[in-house]
C-alpha positions in Angstrom: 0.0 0.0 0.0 2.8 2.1 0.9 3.8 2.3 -3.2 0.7 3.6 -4.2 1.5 6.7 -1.6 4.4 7.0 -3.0 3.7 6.7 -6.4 1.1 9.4 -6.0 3.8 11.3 -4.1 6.2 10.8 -7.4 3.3 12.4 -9.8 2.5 15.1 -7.7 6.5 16.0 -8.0 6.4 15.5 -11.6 3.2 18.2 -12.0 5.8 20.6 -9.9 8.4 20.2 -11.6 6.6 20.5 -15.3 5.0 23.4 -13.9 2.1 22.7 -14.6 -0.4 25.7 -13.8 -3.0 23.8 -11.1 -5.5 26.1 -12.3 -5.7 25.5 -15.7 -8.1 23.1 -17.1 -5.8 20.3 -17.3 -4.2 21.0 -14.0 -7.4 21.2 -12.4 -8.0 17.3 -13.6 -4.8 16.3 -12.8 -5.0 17.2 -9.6 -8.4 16.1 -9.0 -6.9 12.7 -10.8 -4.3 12.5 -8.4 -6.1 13.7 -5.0 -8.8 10.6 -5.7 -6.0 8.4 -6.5 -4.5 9.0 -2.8 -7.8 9.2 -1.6 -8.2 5.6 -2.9 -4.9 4.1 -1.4 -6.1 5.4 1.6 -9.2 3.8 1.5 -7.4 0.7 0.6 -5.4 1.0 3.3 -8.3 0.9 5.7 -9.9 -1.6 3.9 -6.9 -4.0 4.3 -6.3 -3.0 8.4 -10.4 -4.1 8.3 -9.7 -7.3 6.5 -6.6 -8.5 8.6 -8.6 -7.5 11.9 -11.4 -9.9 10.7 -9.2 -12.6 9.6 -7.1 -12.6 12.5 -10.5 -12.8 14.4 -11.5 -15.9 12.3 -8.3 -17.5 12.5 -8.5 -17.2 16.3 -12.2 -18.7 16.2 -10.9 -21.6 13.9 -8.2 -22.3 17.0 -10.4 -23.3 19.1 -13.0 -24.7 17.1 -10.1 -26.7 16.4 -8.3 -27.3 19.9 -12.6 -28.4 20.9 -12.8 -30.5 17.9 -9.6 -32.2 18.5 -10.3 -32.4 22.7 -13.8 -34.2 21.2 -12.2 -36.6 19.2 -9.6 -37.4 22.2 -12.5 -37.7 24.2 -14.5 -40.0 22.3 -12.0 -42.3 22.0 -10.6 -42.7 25.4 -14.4 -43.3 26.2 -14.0 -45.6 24.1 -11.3 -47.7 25.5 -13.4 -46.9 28.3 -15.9 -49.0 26.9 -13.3 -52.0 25.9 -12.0 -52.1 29.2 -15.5 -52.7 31.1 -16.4 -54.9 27.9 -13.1 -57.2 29.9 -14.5 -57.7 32.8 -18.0 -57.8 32.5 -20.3 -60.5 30.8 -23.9 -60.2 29.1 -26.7 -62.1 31.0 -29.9 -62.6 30.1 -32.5 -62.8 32.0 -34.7 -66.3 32.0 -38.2 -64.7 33.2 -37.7 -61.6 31.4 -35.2 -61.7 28.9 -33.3 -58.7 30.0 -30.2 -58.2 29.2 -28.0 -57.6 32.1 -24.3 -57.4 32.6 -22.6 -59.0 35.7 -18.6 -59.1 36.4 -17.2 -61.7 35.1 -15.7 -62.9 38.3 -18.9 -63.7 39.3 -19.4 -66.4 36.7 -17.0 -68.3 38.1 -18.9 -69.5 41.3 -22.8 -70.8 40.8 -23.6 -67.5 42.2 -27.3 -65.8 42.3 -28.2 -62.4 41.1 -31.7 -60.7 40.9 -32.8 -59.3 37.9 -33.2 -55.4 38.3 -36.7 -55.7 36.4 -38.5 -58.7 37.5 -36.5 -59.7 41.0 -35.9 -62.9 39.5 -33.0 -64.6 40.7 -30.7 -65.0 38.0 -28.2 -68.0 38.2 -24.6 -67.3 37.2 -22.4 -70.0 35.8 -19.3 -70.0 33.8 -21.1 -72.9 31.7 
């Protein structure tokens, strides 16, 4: 941005040093050429401040829409292993009066143990068979 400045800068040297009258028809348009011209960089110069303020902002935004995408995904999968890991030491179960599924540690299995049924209160008997 700072060339067109000082390109306009350069011109307005070059009308001085051709002399050329500003208040003659063609140095009126010159001028008025060259004060929109500046007037334009400067606008472009605002315009560009503007557009790095918002795209700084968005680019901070897309952090942590990131950093929360990323902690979701981390998050999902150590639930997950989560999962896995209870999926070790417990069994599925299903109930004989009610058929509900029920899930019982696995250590239980191992002894001819007796569980109720959290729907019906029927006993449930456990064996490793």
């Amino acid at each position: 941005m700072k060339e067109i400045h000082n390109r306009v800068s350069y011109v307005k040297g070059l009308m001085e040093g051709l002399e050329i009258n500003k208040d003659s028809k063609e140095g009126k348009i010159f001028t008025e050429i060259l004060n929109l011209i500046e007037e334009l960089g400067v606008n472009m110069d605002n315009s560009y401040s503007d557009l790095e303020e918002y795209v700084d902002s968005v680019d901070s935004e897309l952090s942590l829409i990131k950093r929360d995408y990323y902690d979701f995904d981390d998050a999902i999968e150590n639930l997950e292993e989560d999962i896995e890991e209870v999926e070790e030491e417990y069994c599925e179960v299903e109930c004989s009066n009610c058929n509900e599924v029920i899930y019982v540690e696995k250590n239980l299995m191992e002894d001819d143990n007796k569980v109720p049924c959290p729907c019906c209160q029927n006993n449930i008997i456990l064996s490793s068979k």
